[in-house]
C-alpha positions as MATLAB code, in Angstrom:
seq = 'XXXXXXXXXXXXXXXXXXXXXXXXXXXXXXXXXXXXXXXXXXXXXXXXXXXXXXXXXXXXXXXXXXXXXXXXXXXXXXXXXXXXXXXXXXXXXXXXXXXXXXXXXXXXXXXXXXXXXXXXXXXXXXXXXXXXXXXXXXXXXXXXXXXXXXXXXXXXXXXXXXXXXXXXXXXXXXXXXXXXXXXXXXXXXXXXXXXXXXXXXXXXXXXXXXXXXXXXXXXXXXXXXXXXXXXXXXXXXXXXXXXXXXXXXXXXXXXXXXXXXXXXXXXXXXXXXXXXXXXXXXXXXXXXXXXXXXXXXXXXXXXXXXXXXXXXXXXXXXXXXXXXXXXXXXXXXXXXXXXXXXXXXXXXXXXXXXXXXXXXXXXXXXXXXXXXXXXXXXXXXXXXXXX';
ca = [
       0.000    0.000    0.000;
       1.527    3.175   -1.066;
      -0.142    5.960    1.098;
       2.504    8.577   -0.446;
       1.088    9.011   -4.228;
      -2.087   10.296   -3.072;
      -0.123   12.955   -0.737;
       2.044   13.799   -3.648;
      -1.176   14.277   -5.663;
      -2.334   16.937   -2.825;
       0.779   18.705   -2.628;
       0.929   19.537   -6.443;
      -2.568   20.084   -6.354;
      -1.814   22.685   -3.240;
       1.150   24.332   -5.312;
      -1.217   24.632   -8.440;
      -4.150   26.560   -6.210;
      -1.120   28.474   -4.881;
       0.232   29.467   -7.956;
      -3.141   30.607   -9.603;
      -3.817   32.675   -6.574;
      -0.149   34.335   -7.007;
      -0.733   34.667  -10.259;
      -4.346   36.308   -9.869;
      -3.442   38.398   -7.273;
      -0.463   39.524   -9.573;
      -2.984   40.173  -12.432;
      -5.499   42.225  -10.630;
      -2.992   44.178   -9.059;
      -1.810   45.156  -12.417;
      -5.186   46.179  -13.734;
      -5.583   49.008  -10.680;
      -1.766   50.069  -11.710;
      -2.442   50.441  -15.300;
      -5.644   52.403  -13.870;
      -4.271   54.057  -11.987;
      -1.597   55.361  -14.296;
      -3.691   56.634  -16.456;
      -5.529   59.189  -13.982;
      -2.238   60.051  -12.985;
      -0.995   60.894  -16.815;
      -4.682   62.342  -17.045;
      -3.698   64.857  -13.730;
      -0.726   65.491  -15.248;
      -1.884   66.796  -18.671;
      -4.660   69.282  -16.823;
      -1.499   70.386  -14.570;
       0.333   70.837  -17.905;
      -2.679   72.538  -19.314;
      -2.631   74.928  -16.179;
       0.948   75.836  -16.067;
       0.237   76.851  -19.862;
      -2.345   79.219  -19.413;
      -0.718   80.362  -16.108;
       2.732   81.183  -18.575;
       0.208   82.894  -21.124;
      -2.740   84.390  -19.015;
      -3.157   88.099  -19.742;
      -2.915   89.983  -16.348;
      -6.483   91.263  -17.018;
      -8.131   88.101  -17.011;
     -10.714   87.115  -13.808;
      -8.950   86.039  -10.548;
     -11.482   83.600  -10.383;
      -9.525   81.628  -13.398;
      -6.238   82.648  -11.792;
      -7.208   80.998   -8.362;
      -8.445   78.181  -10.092;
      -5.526   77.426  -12.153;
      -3.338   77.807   -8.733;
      -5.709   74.791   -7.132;
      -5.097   72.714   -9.770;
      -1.279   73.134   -9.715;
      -0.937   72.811   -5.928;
      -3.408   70.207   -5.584;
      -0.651   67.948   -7.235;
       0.968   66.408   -3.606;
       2.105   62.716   -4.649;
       3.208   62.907   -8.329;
       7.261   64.058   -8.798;
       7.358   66.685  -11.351;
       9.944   68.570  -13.253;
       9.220   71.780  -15.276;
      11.835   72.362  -18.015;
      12.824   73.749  -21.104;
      13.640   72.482  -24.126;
      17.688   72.897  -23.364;
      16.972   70.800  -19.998;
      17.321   73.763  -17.818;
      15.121   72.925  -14.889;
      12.676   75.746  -14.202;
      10.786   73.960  -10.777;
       9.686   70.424   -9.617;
       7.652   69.229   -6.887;
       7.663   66.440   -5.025;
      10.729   65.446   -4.966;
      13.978   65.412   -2.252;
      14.579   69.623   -1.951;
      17.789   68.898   -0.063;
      19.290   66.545   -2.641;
      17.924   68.796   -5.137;
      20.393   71.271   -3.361;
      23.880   69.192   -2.513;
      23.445   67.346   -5.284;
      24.515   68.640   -8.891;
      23.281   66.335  -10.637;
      20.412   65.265   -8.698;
      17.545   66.323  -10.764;
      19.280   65.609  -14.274;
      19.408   61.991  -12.835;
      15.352   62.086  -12.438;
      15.036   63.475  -15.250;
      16.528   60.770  -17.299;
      14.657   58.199  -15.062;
      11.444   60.027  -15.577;
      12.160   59.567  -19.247;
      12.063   55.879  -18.909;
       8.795   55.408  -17.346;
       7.246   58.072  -19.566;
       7.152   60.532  -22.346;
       6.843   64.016  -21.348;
       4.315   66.528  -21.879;
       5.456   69.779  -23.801;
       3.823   72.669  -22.914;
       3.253   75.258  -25.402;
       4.667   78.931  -24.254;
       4.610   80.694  -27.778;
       6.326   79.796  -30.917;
       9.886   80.158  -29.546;
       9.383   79.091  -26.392;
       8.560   75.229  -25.319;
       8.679   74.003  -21.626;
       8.030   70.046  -21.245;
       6.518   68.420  -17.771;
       8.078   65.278  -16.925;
       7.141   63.323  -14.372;
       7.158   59.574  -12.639;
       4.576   57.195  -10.686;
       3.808   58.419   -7.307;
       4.597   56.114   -4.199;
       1.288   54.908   -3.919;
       1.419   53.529   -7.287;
       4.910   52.290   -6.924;
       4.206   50.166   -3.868;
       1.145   49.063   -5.146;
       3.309   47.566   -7.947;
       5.042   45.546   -5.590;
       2.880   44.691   -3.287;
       1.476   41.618   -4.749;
       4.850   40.353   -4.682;
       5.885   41.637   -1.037;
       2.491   40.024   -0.607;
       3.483   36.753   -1.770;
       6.330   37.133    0.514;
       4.659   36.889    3.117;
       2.305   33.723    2.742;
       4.983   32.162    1.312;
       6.727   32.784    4.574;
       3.625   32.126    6.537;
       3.030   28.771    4.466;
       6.990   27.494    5.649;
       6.695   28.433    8.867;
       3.111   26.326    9.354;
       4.801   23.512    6.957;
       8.277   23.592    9.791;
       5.891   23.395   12.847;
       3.490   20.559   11.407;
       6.163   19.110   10.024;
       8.022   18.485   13.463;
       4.811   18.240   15.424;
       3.857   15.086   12.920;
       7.370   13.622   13.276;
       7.058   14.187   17.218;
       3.552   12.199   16.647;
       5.198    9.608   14.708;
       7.961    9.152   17.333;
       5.403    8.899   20.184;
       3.574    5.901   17.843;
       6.658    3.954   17.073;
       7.843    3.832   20.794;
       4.102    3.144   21.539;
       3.430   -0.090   18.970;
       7.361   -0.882   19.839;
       7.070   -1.114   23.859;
       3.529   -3.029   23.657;
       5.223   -5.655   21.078;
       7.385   -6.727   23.151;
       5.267   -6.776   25.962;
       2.629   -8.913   23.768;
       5.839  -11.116   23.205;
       6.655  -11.577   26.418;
       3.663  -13.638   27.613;
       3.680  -16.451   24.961;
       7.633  -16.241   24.487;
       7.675  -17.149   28.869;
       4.962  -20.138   28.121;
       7.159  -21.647   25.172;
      10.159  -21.748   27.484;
       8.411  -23.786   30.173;
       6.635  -26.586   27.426;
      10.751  -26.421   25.926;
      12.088  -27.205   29.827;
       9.182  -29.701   29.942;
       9.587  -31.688   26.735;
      13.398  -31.803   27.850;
      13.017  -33.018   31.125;
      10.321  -36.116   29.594;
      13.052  -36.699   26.934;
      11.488  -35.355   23.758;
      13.555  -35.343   20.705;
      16.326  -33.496   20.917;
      16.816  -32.374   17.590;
      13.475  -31.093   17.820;
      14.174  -29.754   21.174;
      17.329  -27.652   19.811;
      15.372  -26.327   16.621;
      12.677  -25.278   19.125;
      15.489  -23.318   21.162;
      16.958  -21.826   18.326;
      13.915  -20.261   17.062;
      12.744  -19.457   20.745;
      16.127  -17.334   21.231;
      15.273  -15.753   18.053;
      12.324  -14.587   19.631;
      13.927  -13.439   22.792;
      16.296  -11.220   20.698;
      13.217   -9.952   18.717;
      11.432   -8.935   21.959;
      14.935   -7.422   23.050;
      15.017   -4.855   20.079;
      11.192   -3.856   20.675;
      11.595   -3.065   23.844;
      14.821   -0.913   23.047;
      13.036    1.437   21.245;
      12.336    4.378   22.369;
      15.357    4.647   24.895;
      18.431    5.631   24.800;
      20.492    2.264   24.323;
      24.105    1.187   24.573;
      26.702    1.380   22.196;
      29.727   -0.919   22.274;
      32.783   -1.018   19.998;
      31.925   -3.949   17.779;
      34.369   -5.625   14.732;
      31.289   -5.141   12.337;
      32.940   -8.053   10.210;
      31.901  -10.516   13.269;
      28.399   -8.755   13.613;
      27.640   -9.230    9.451;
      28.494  -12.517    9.458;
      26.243  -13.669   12.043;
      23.397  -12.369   10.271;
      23.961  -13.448    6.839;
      25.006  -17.037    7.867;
      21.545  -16.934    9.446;
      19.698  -16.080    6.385;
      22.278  -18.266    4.164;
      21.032  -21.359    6.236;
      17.285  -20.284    6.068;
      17.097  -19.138    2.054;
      17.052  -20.582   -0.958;
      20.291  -21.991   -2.537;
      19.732  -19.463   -5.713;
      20.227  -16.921   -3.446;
      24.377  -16.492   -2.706;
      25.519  -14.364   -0.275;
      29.434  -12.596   -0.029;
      30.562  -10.758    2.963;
      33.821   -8.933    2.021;
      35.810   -6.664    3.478;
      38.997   -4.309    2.892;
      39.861   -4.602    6.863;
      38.532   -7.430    8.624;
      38.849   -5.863   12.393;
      37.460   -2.226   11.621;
      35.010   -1.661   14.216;
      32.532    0.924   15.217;
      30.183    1.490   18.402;
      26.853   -0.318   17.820;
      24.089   -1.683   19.751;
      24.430   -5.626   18.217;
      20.637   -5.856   18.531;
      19.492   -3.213   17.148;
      22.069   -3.310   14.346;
      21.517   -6.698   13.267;
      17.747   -6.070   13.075;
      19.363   -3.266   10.188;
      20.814   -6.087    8.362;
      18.245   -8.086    8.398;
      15.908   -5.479    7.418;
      18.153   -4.782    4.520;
      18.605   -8.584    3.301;
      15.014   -9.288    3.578;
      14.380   -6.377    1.112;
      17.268   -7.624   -1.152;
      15.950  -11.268   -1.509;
      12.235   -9.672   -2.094;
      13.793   -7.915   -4.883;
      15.348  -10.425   -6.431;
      12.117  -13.307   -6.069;
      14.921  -15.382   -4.350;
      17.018  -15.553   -7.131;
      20.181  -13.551   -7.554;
      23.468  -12.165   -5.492;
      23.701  -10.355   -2.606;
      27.130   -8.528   -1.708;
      28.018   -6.762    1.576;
      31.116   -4.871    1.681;
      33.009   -3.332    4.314;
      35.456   -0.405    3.896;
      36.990    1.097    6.855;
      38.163    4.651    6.770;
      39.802    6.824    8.951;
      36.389    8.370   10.773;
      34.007    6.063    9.237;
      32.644    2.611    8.413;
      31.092    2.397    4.895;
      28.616   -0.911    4.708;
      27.287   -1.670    1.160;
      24.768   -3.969    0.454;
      24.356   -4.505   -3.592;
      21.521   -6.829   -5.024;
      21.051   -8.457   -8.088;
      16.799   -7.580   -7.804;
      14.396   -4.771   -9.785;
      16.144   -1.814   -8.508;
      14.630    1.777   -7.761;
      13.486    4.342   -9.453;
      15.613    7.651   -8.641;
      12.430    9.829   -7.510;
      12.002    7.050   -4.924;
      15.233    6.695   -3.493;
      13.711    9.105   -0.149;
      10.325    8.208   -0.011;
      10.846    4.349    0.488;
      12.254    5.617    4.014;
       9.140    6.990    4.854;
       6.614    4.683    7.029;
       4.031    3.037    5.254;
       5.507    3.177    1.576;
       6.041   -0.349    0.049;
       5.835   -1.751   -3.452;
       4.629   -5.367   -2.235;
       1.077   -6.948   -1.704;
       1.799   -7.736    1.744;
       3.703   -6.241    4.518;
       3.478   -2.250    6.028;
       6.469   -0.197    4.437;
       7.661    0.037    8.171;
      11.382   -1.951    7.670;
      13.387    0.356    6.069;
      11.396    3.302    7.689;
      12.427    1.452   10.897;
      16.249    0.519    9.947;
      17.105    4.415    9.117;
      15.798    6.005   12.409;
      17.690    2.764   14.305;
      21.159    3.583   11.983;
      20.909    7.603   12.635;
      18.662    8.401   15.525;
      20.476    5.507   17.730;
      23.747    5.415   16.181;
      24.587    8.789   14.891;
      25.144    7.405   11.466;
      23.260    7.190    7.679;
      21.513    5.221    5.695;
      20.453    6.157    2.070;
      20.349    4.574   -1.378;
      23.968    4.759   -2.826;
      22.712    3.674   -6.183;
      20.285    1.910   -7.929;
      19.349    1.071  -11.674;
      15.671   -0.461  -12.421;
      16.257   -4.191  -12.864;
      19.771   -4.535  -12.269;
      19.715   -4.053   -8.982;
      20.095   -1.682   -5.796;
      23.220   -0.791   -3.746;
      22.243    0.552   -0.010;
      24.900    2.335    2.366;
      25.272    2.578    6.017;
      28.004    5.012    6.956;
      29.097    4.231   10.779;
      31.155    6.838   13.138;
      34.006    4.823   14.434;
      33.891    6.909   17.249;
      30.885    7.979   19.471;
];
């Protein structure tokens, strides 16, 4: 059961919905500034229009048009203007920085040229020889409303990473709390029928029952006593002894070599025999396991499986390479995560399991070192040698 396609098909879904309402928000933003830039070059043709007839206004004429001509000029409070003449020669501006205007030479030729850019100036008519021109730029209203869909964007995209962070570690806190939970009451349903086998094996011996029956029965009961023993280790803190991981892999895949099919062949190898690293035996043969299991599911029990160990100077590289269907590259993460498996049976929890046990416990890593669809799949555990 693979629980994880349907998130991914909610999380693209969720990035779509966000993207479209970026993208909408963007739009209709740029609607009001194109609107809005137009009543501003409307405002600035009547102020153009009223700085002409101001220039050319016969003293005679009605105060009435001269006070309303001086509204419509000083009404003007958020758009940066510049009155010139047709040499450049600034004659006033408004709205702009006066004390930059004064320190700075060059100050007002520099707006000038960046008015230019955002728009073409208005020439204003004096009388045949004599031309002023009105250049101006978007007011800050209009410039911030330009970016705030963006700033805006900002900010729920911030929002959106923070929430993601916070559920993010309170569902992994969740998920701890569960394993430890189904972990501890494992081994606690183990312990009952593992105590009642013990007695019926102390029984049969002591009425003389077969022993090669009796010493199969032990085996497997052991087994189950070391399977109780990693349950109940989860969850806590546990010990970590300097090990010679050679000793520790060959226990394990001598076990499985005995108890899978002859198709299957197994080869331990390693560089340096005696390199060791601290490791809980327990828990780290439970890794193995988990990782050889996968490997002969892989392969349909048929095929090679290789573990190599390579000692460094800090670390302890483990490889595990099978002959089986391999991986696909976009699922080289998400077969970590619980519940994800490609089989009929089982729950996905295994390799889940093995990577929180190789670097919550031991401080180490576990992660697919390579893998090619149906040639097979190399896993690596990298070990600190010291703790």
């Amino acid at each position: 059961m693979n629980i994880y396609s349907q998130k991914q098909r909610w999380k693209l879904l969720l990035l779509v919905a966000a993207i479209a309402i970026g993208a909408l928000s963007l739009w209709y933003t740029q609607q009001l500034v194109s609107k809005l830039q137009i009543e501003e070059k409307k405002k600035m043709e009547l102020w153009a229009e009223a700085t002409q007839r101001l220039a050319t206004m016969d003293i005679n004429e009605g105060t009435y048009d001269l006070g309303f001509i001086s509204n419509v000029i000083s009404s003007n409070t958020t758009i940066p203007v510049i009155l010139a003449d047709d040499k450049g020669n600034v004659n006033s501006f408004l709205n702009l920085d006066s004390a930059k205007a004064l320190t700075q030479p060059n100050y007002l030729k520099e707006q000038i040229a960046e008015m230019k850019q955002q728009h073409e100036p208005i020439e204003i008519v004096i009388n045949a020889s004599l031309k002023n021109f009105l250049y101006y730029k978007d007011s800050i209203l209009l410039s911030k409303l330009r970016y705030y869909p963006f700033f805006q964007l900002g900010v729920i995209s911030l929002f959106l990473l923070v929430s993601y962070l916070a559920f993010s570690n309170s569902r992994k806190a969740e998920q701890n709390q569960v394993w430890v939970g189904m972990a501890k009451e494992t081994a606690h349903q183990l312990g009952t029928p593992l105590s009642s086998l013990m007695a019926w094996l102390e029984l049969m011996k002591l009425k003389g029952g077969n022993e090669e029956y009796t010493a199969e029965i032990e085996k497997d009961i052991h087994r189950l006593q070391t399977i109780t023993e990693r349950f109940s280790k989860i969850g806590s803190a546990p010990s970590l002894n300097k090990e010679k991981i050679f000793t520790v892999l060959e226990d394990v895949v001598n076990y499985h070599r005995k108890r899978t099919s002859e198709k299957v062949v197994f080869q331990l190898t390693a560089a340096d025999a005696d390199a060791a690293a601290p490791i809980n035996v327990p828990l780290f043969e439970w890794v193995i396991e988990n990782l050889v299991k996968n490997a002969i599911d892989a392969m349909d029990g048929d095929g090679s499986i290789n573990v190599h160990i390579t000692d460094q100077q800090q670390f302890v590289y483990i490889d595990i390479t099978d002959s089986g269907k391999g991986i696909a590259k976009n699922a080289f993460k998400t077969i970590f995560k619980p519940g994800f498996t490609t089989k009929k049976r089982g729950w996905g929890l295994g390799l889940s399991l093995s990577k929180r046990i190789v670097e919550d416990y031991h401080g180490g890593e576990l992660f697919v070192k390579h893998s090619e669809l149906k040639k097979g799949t190399t896993f690596r555990i990298v070990l600190n040698k010291q703790t």
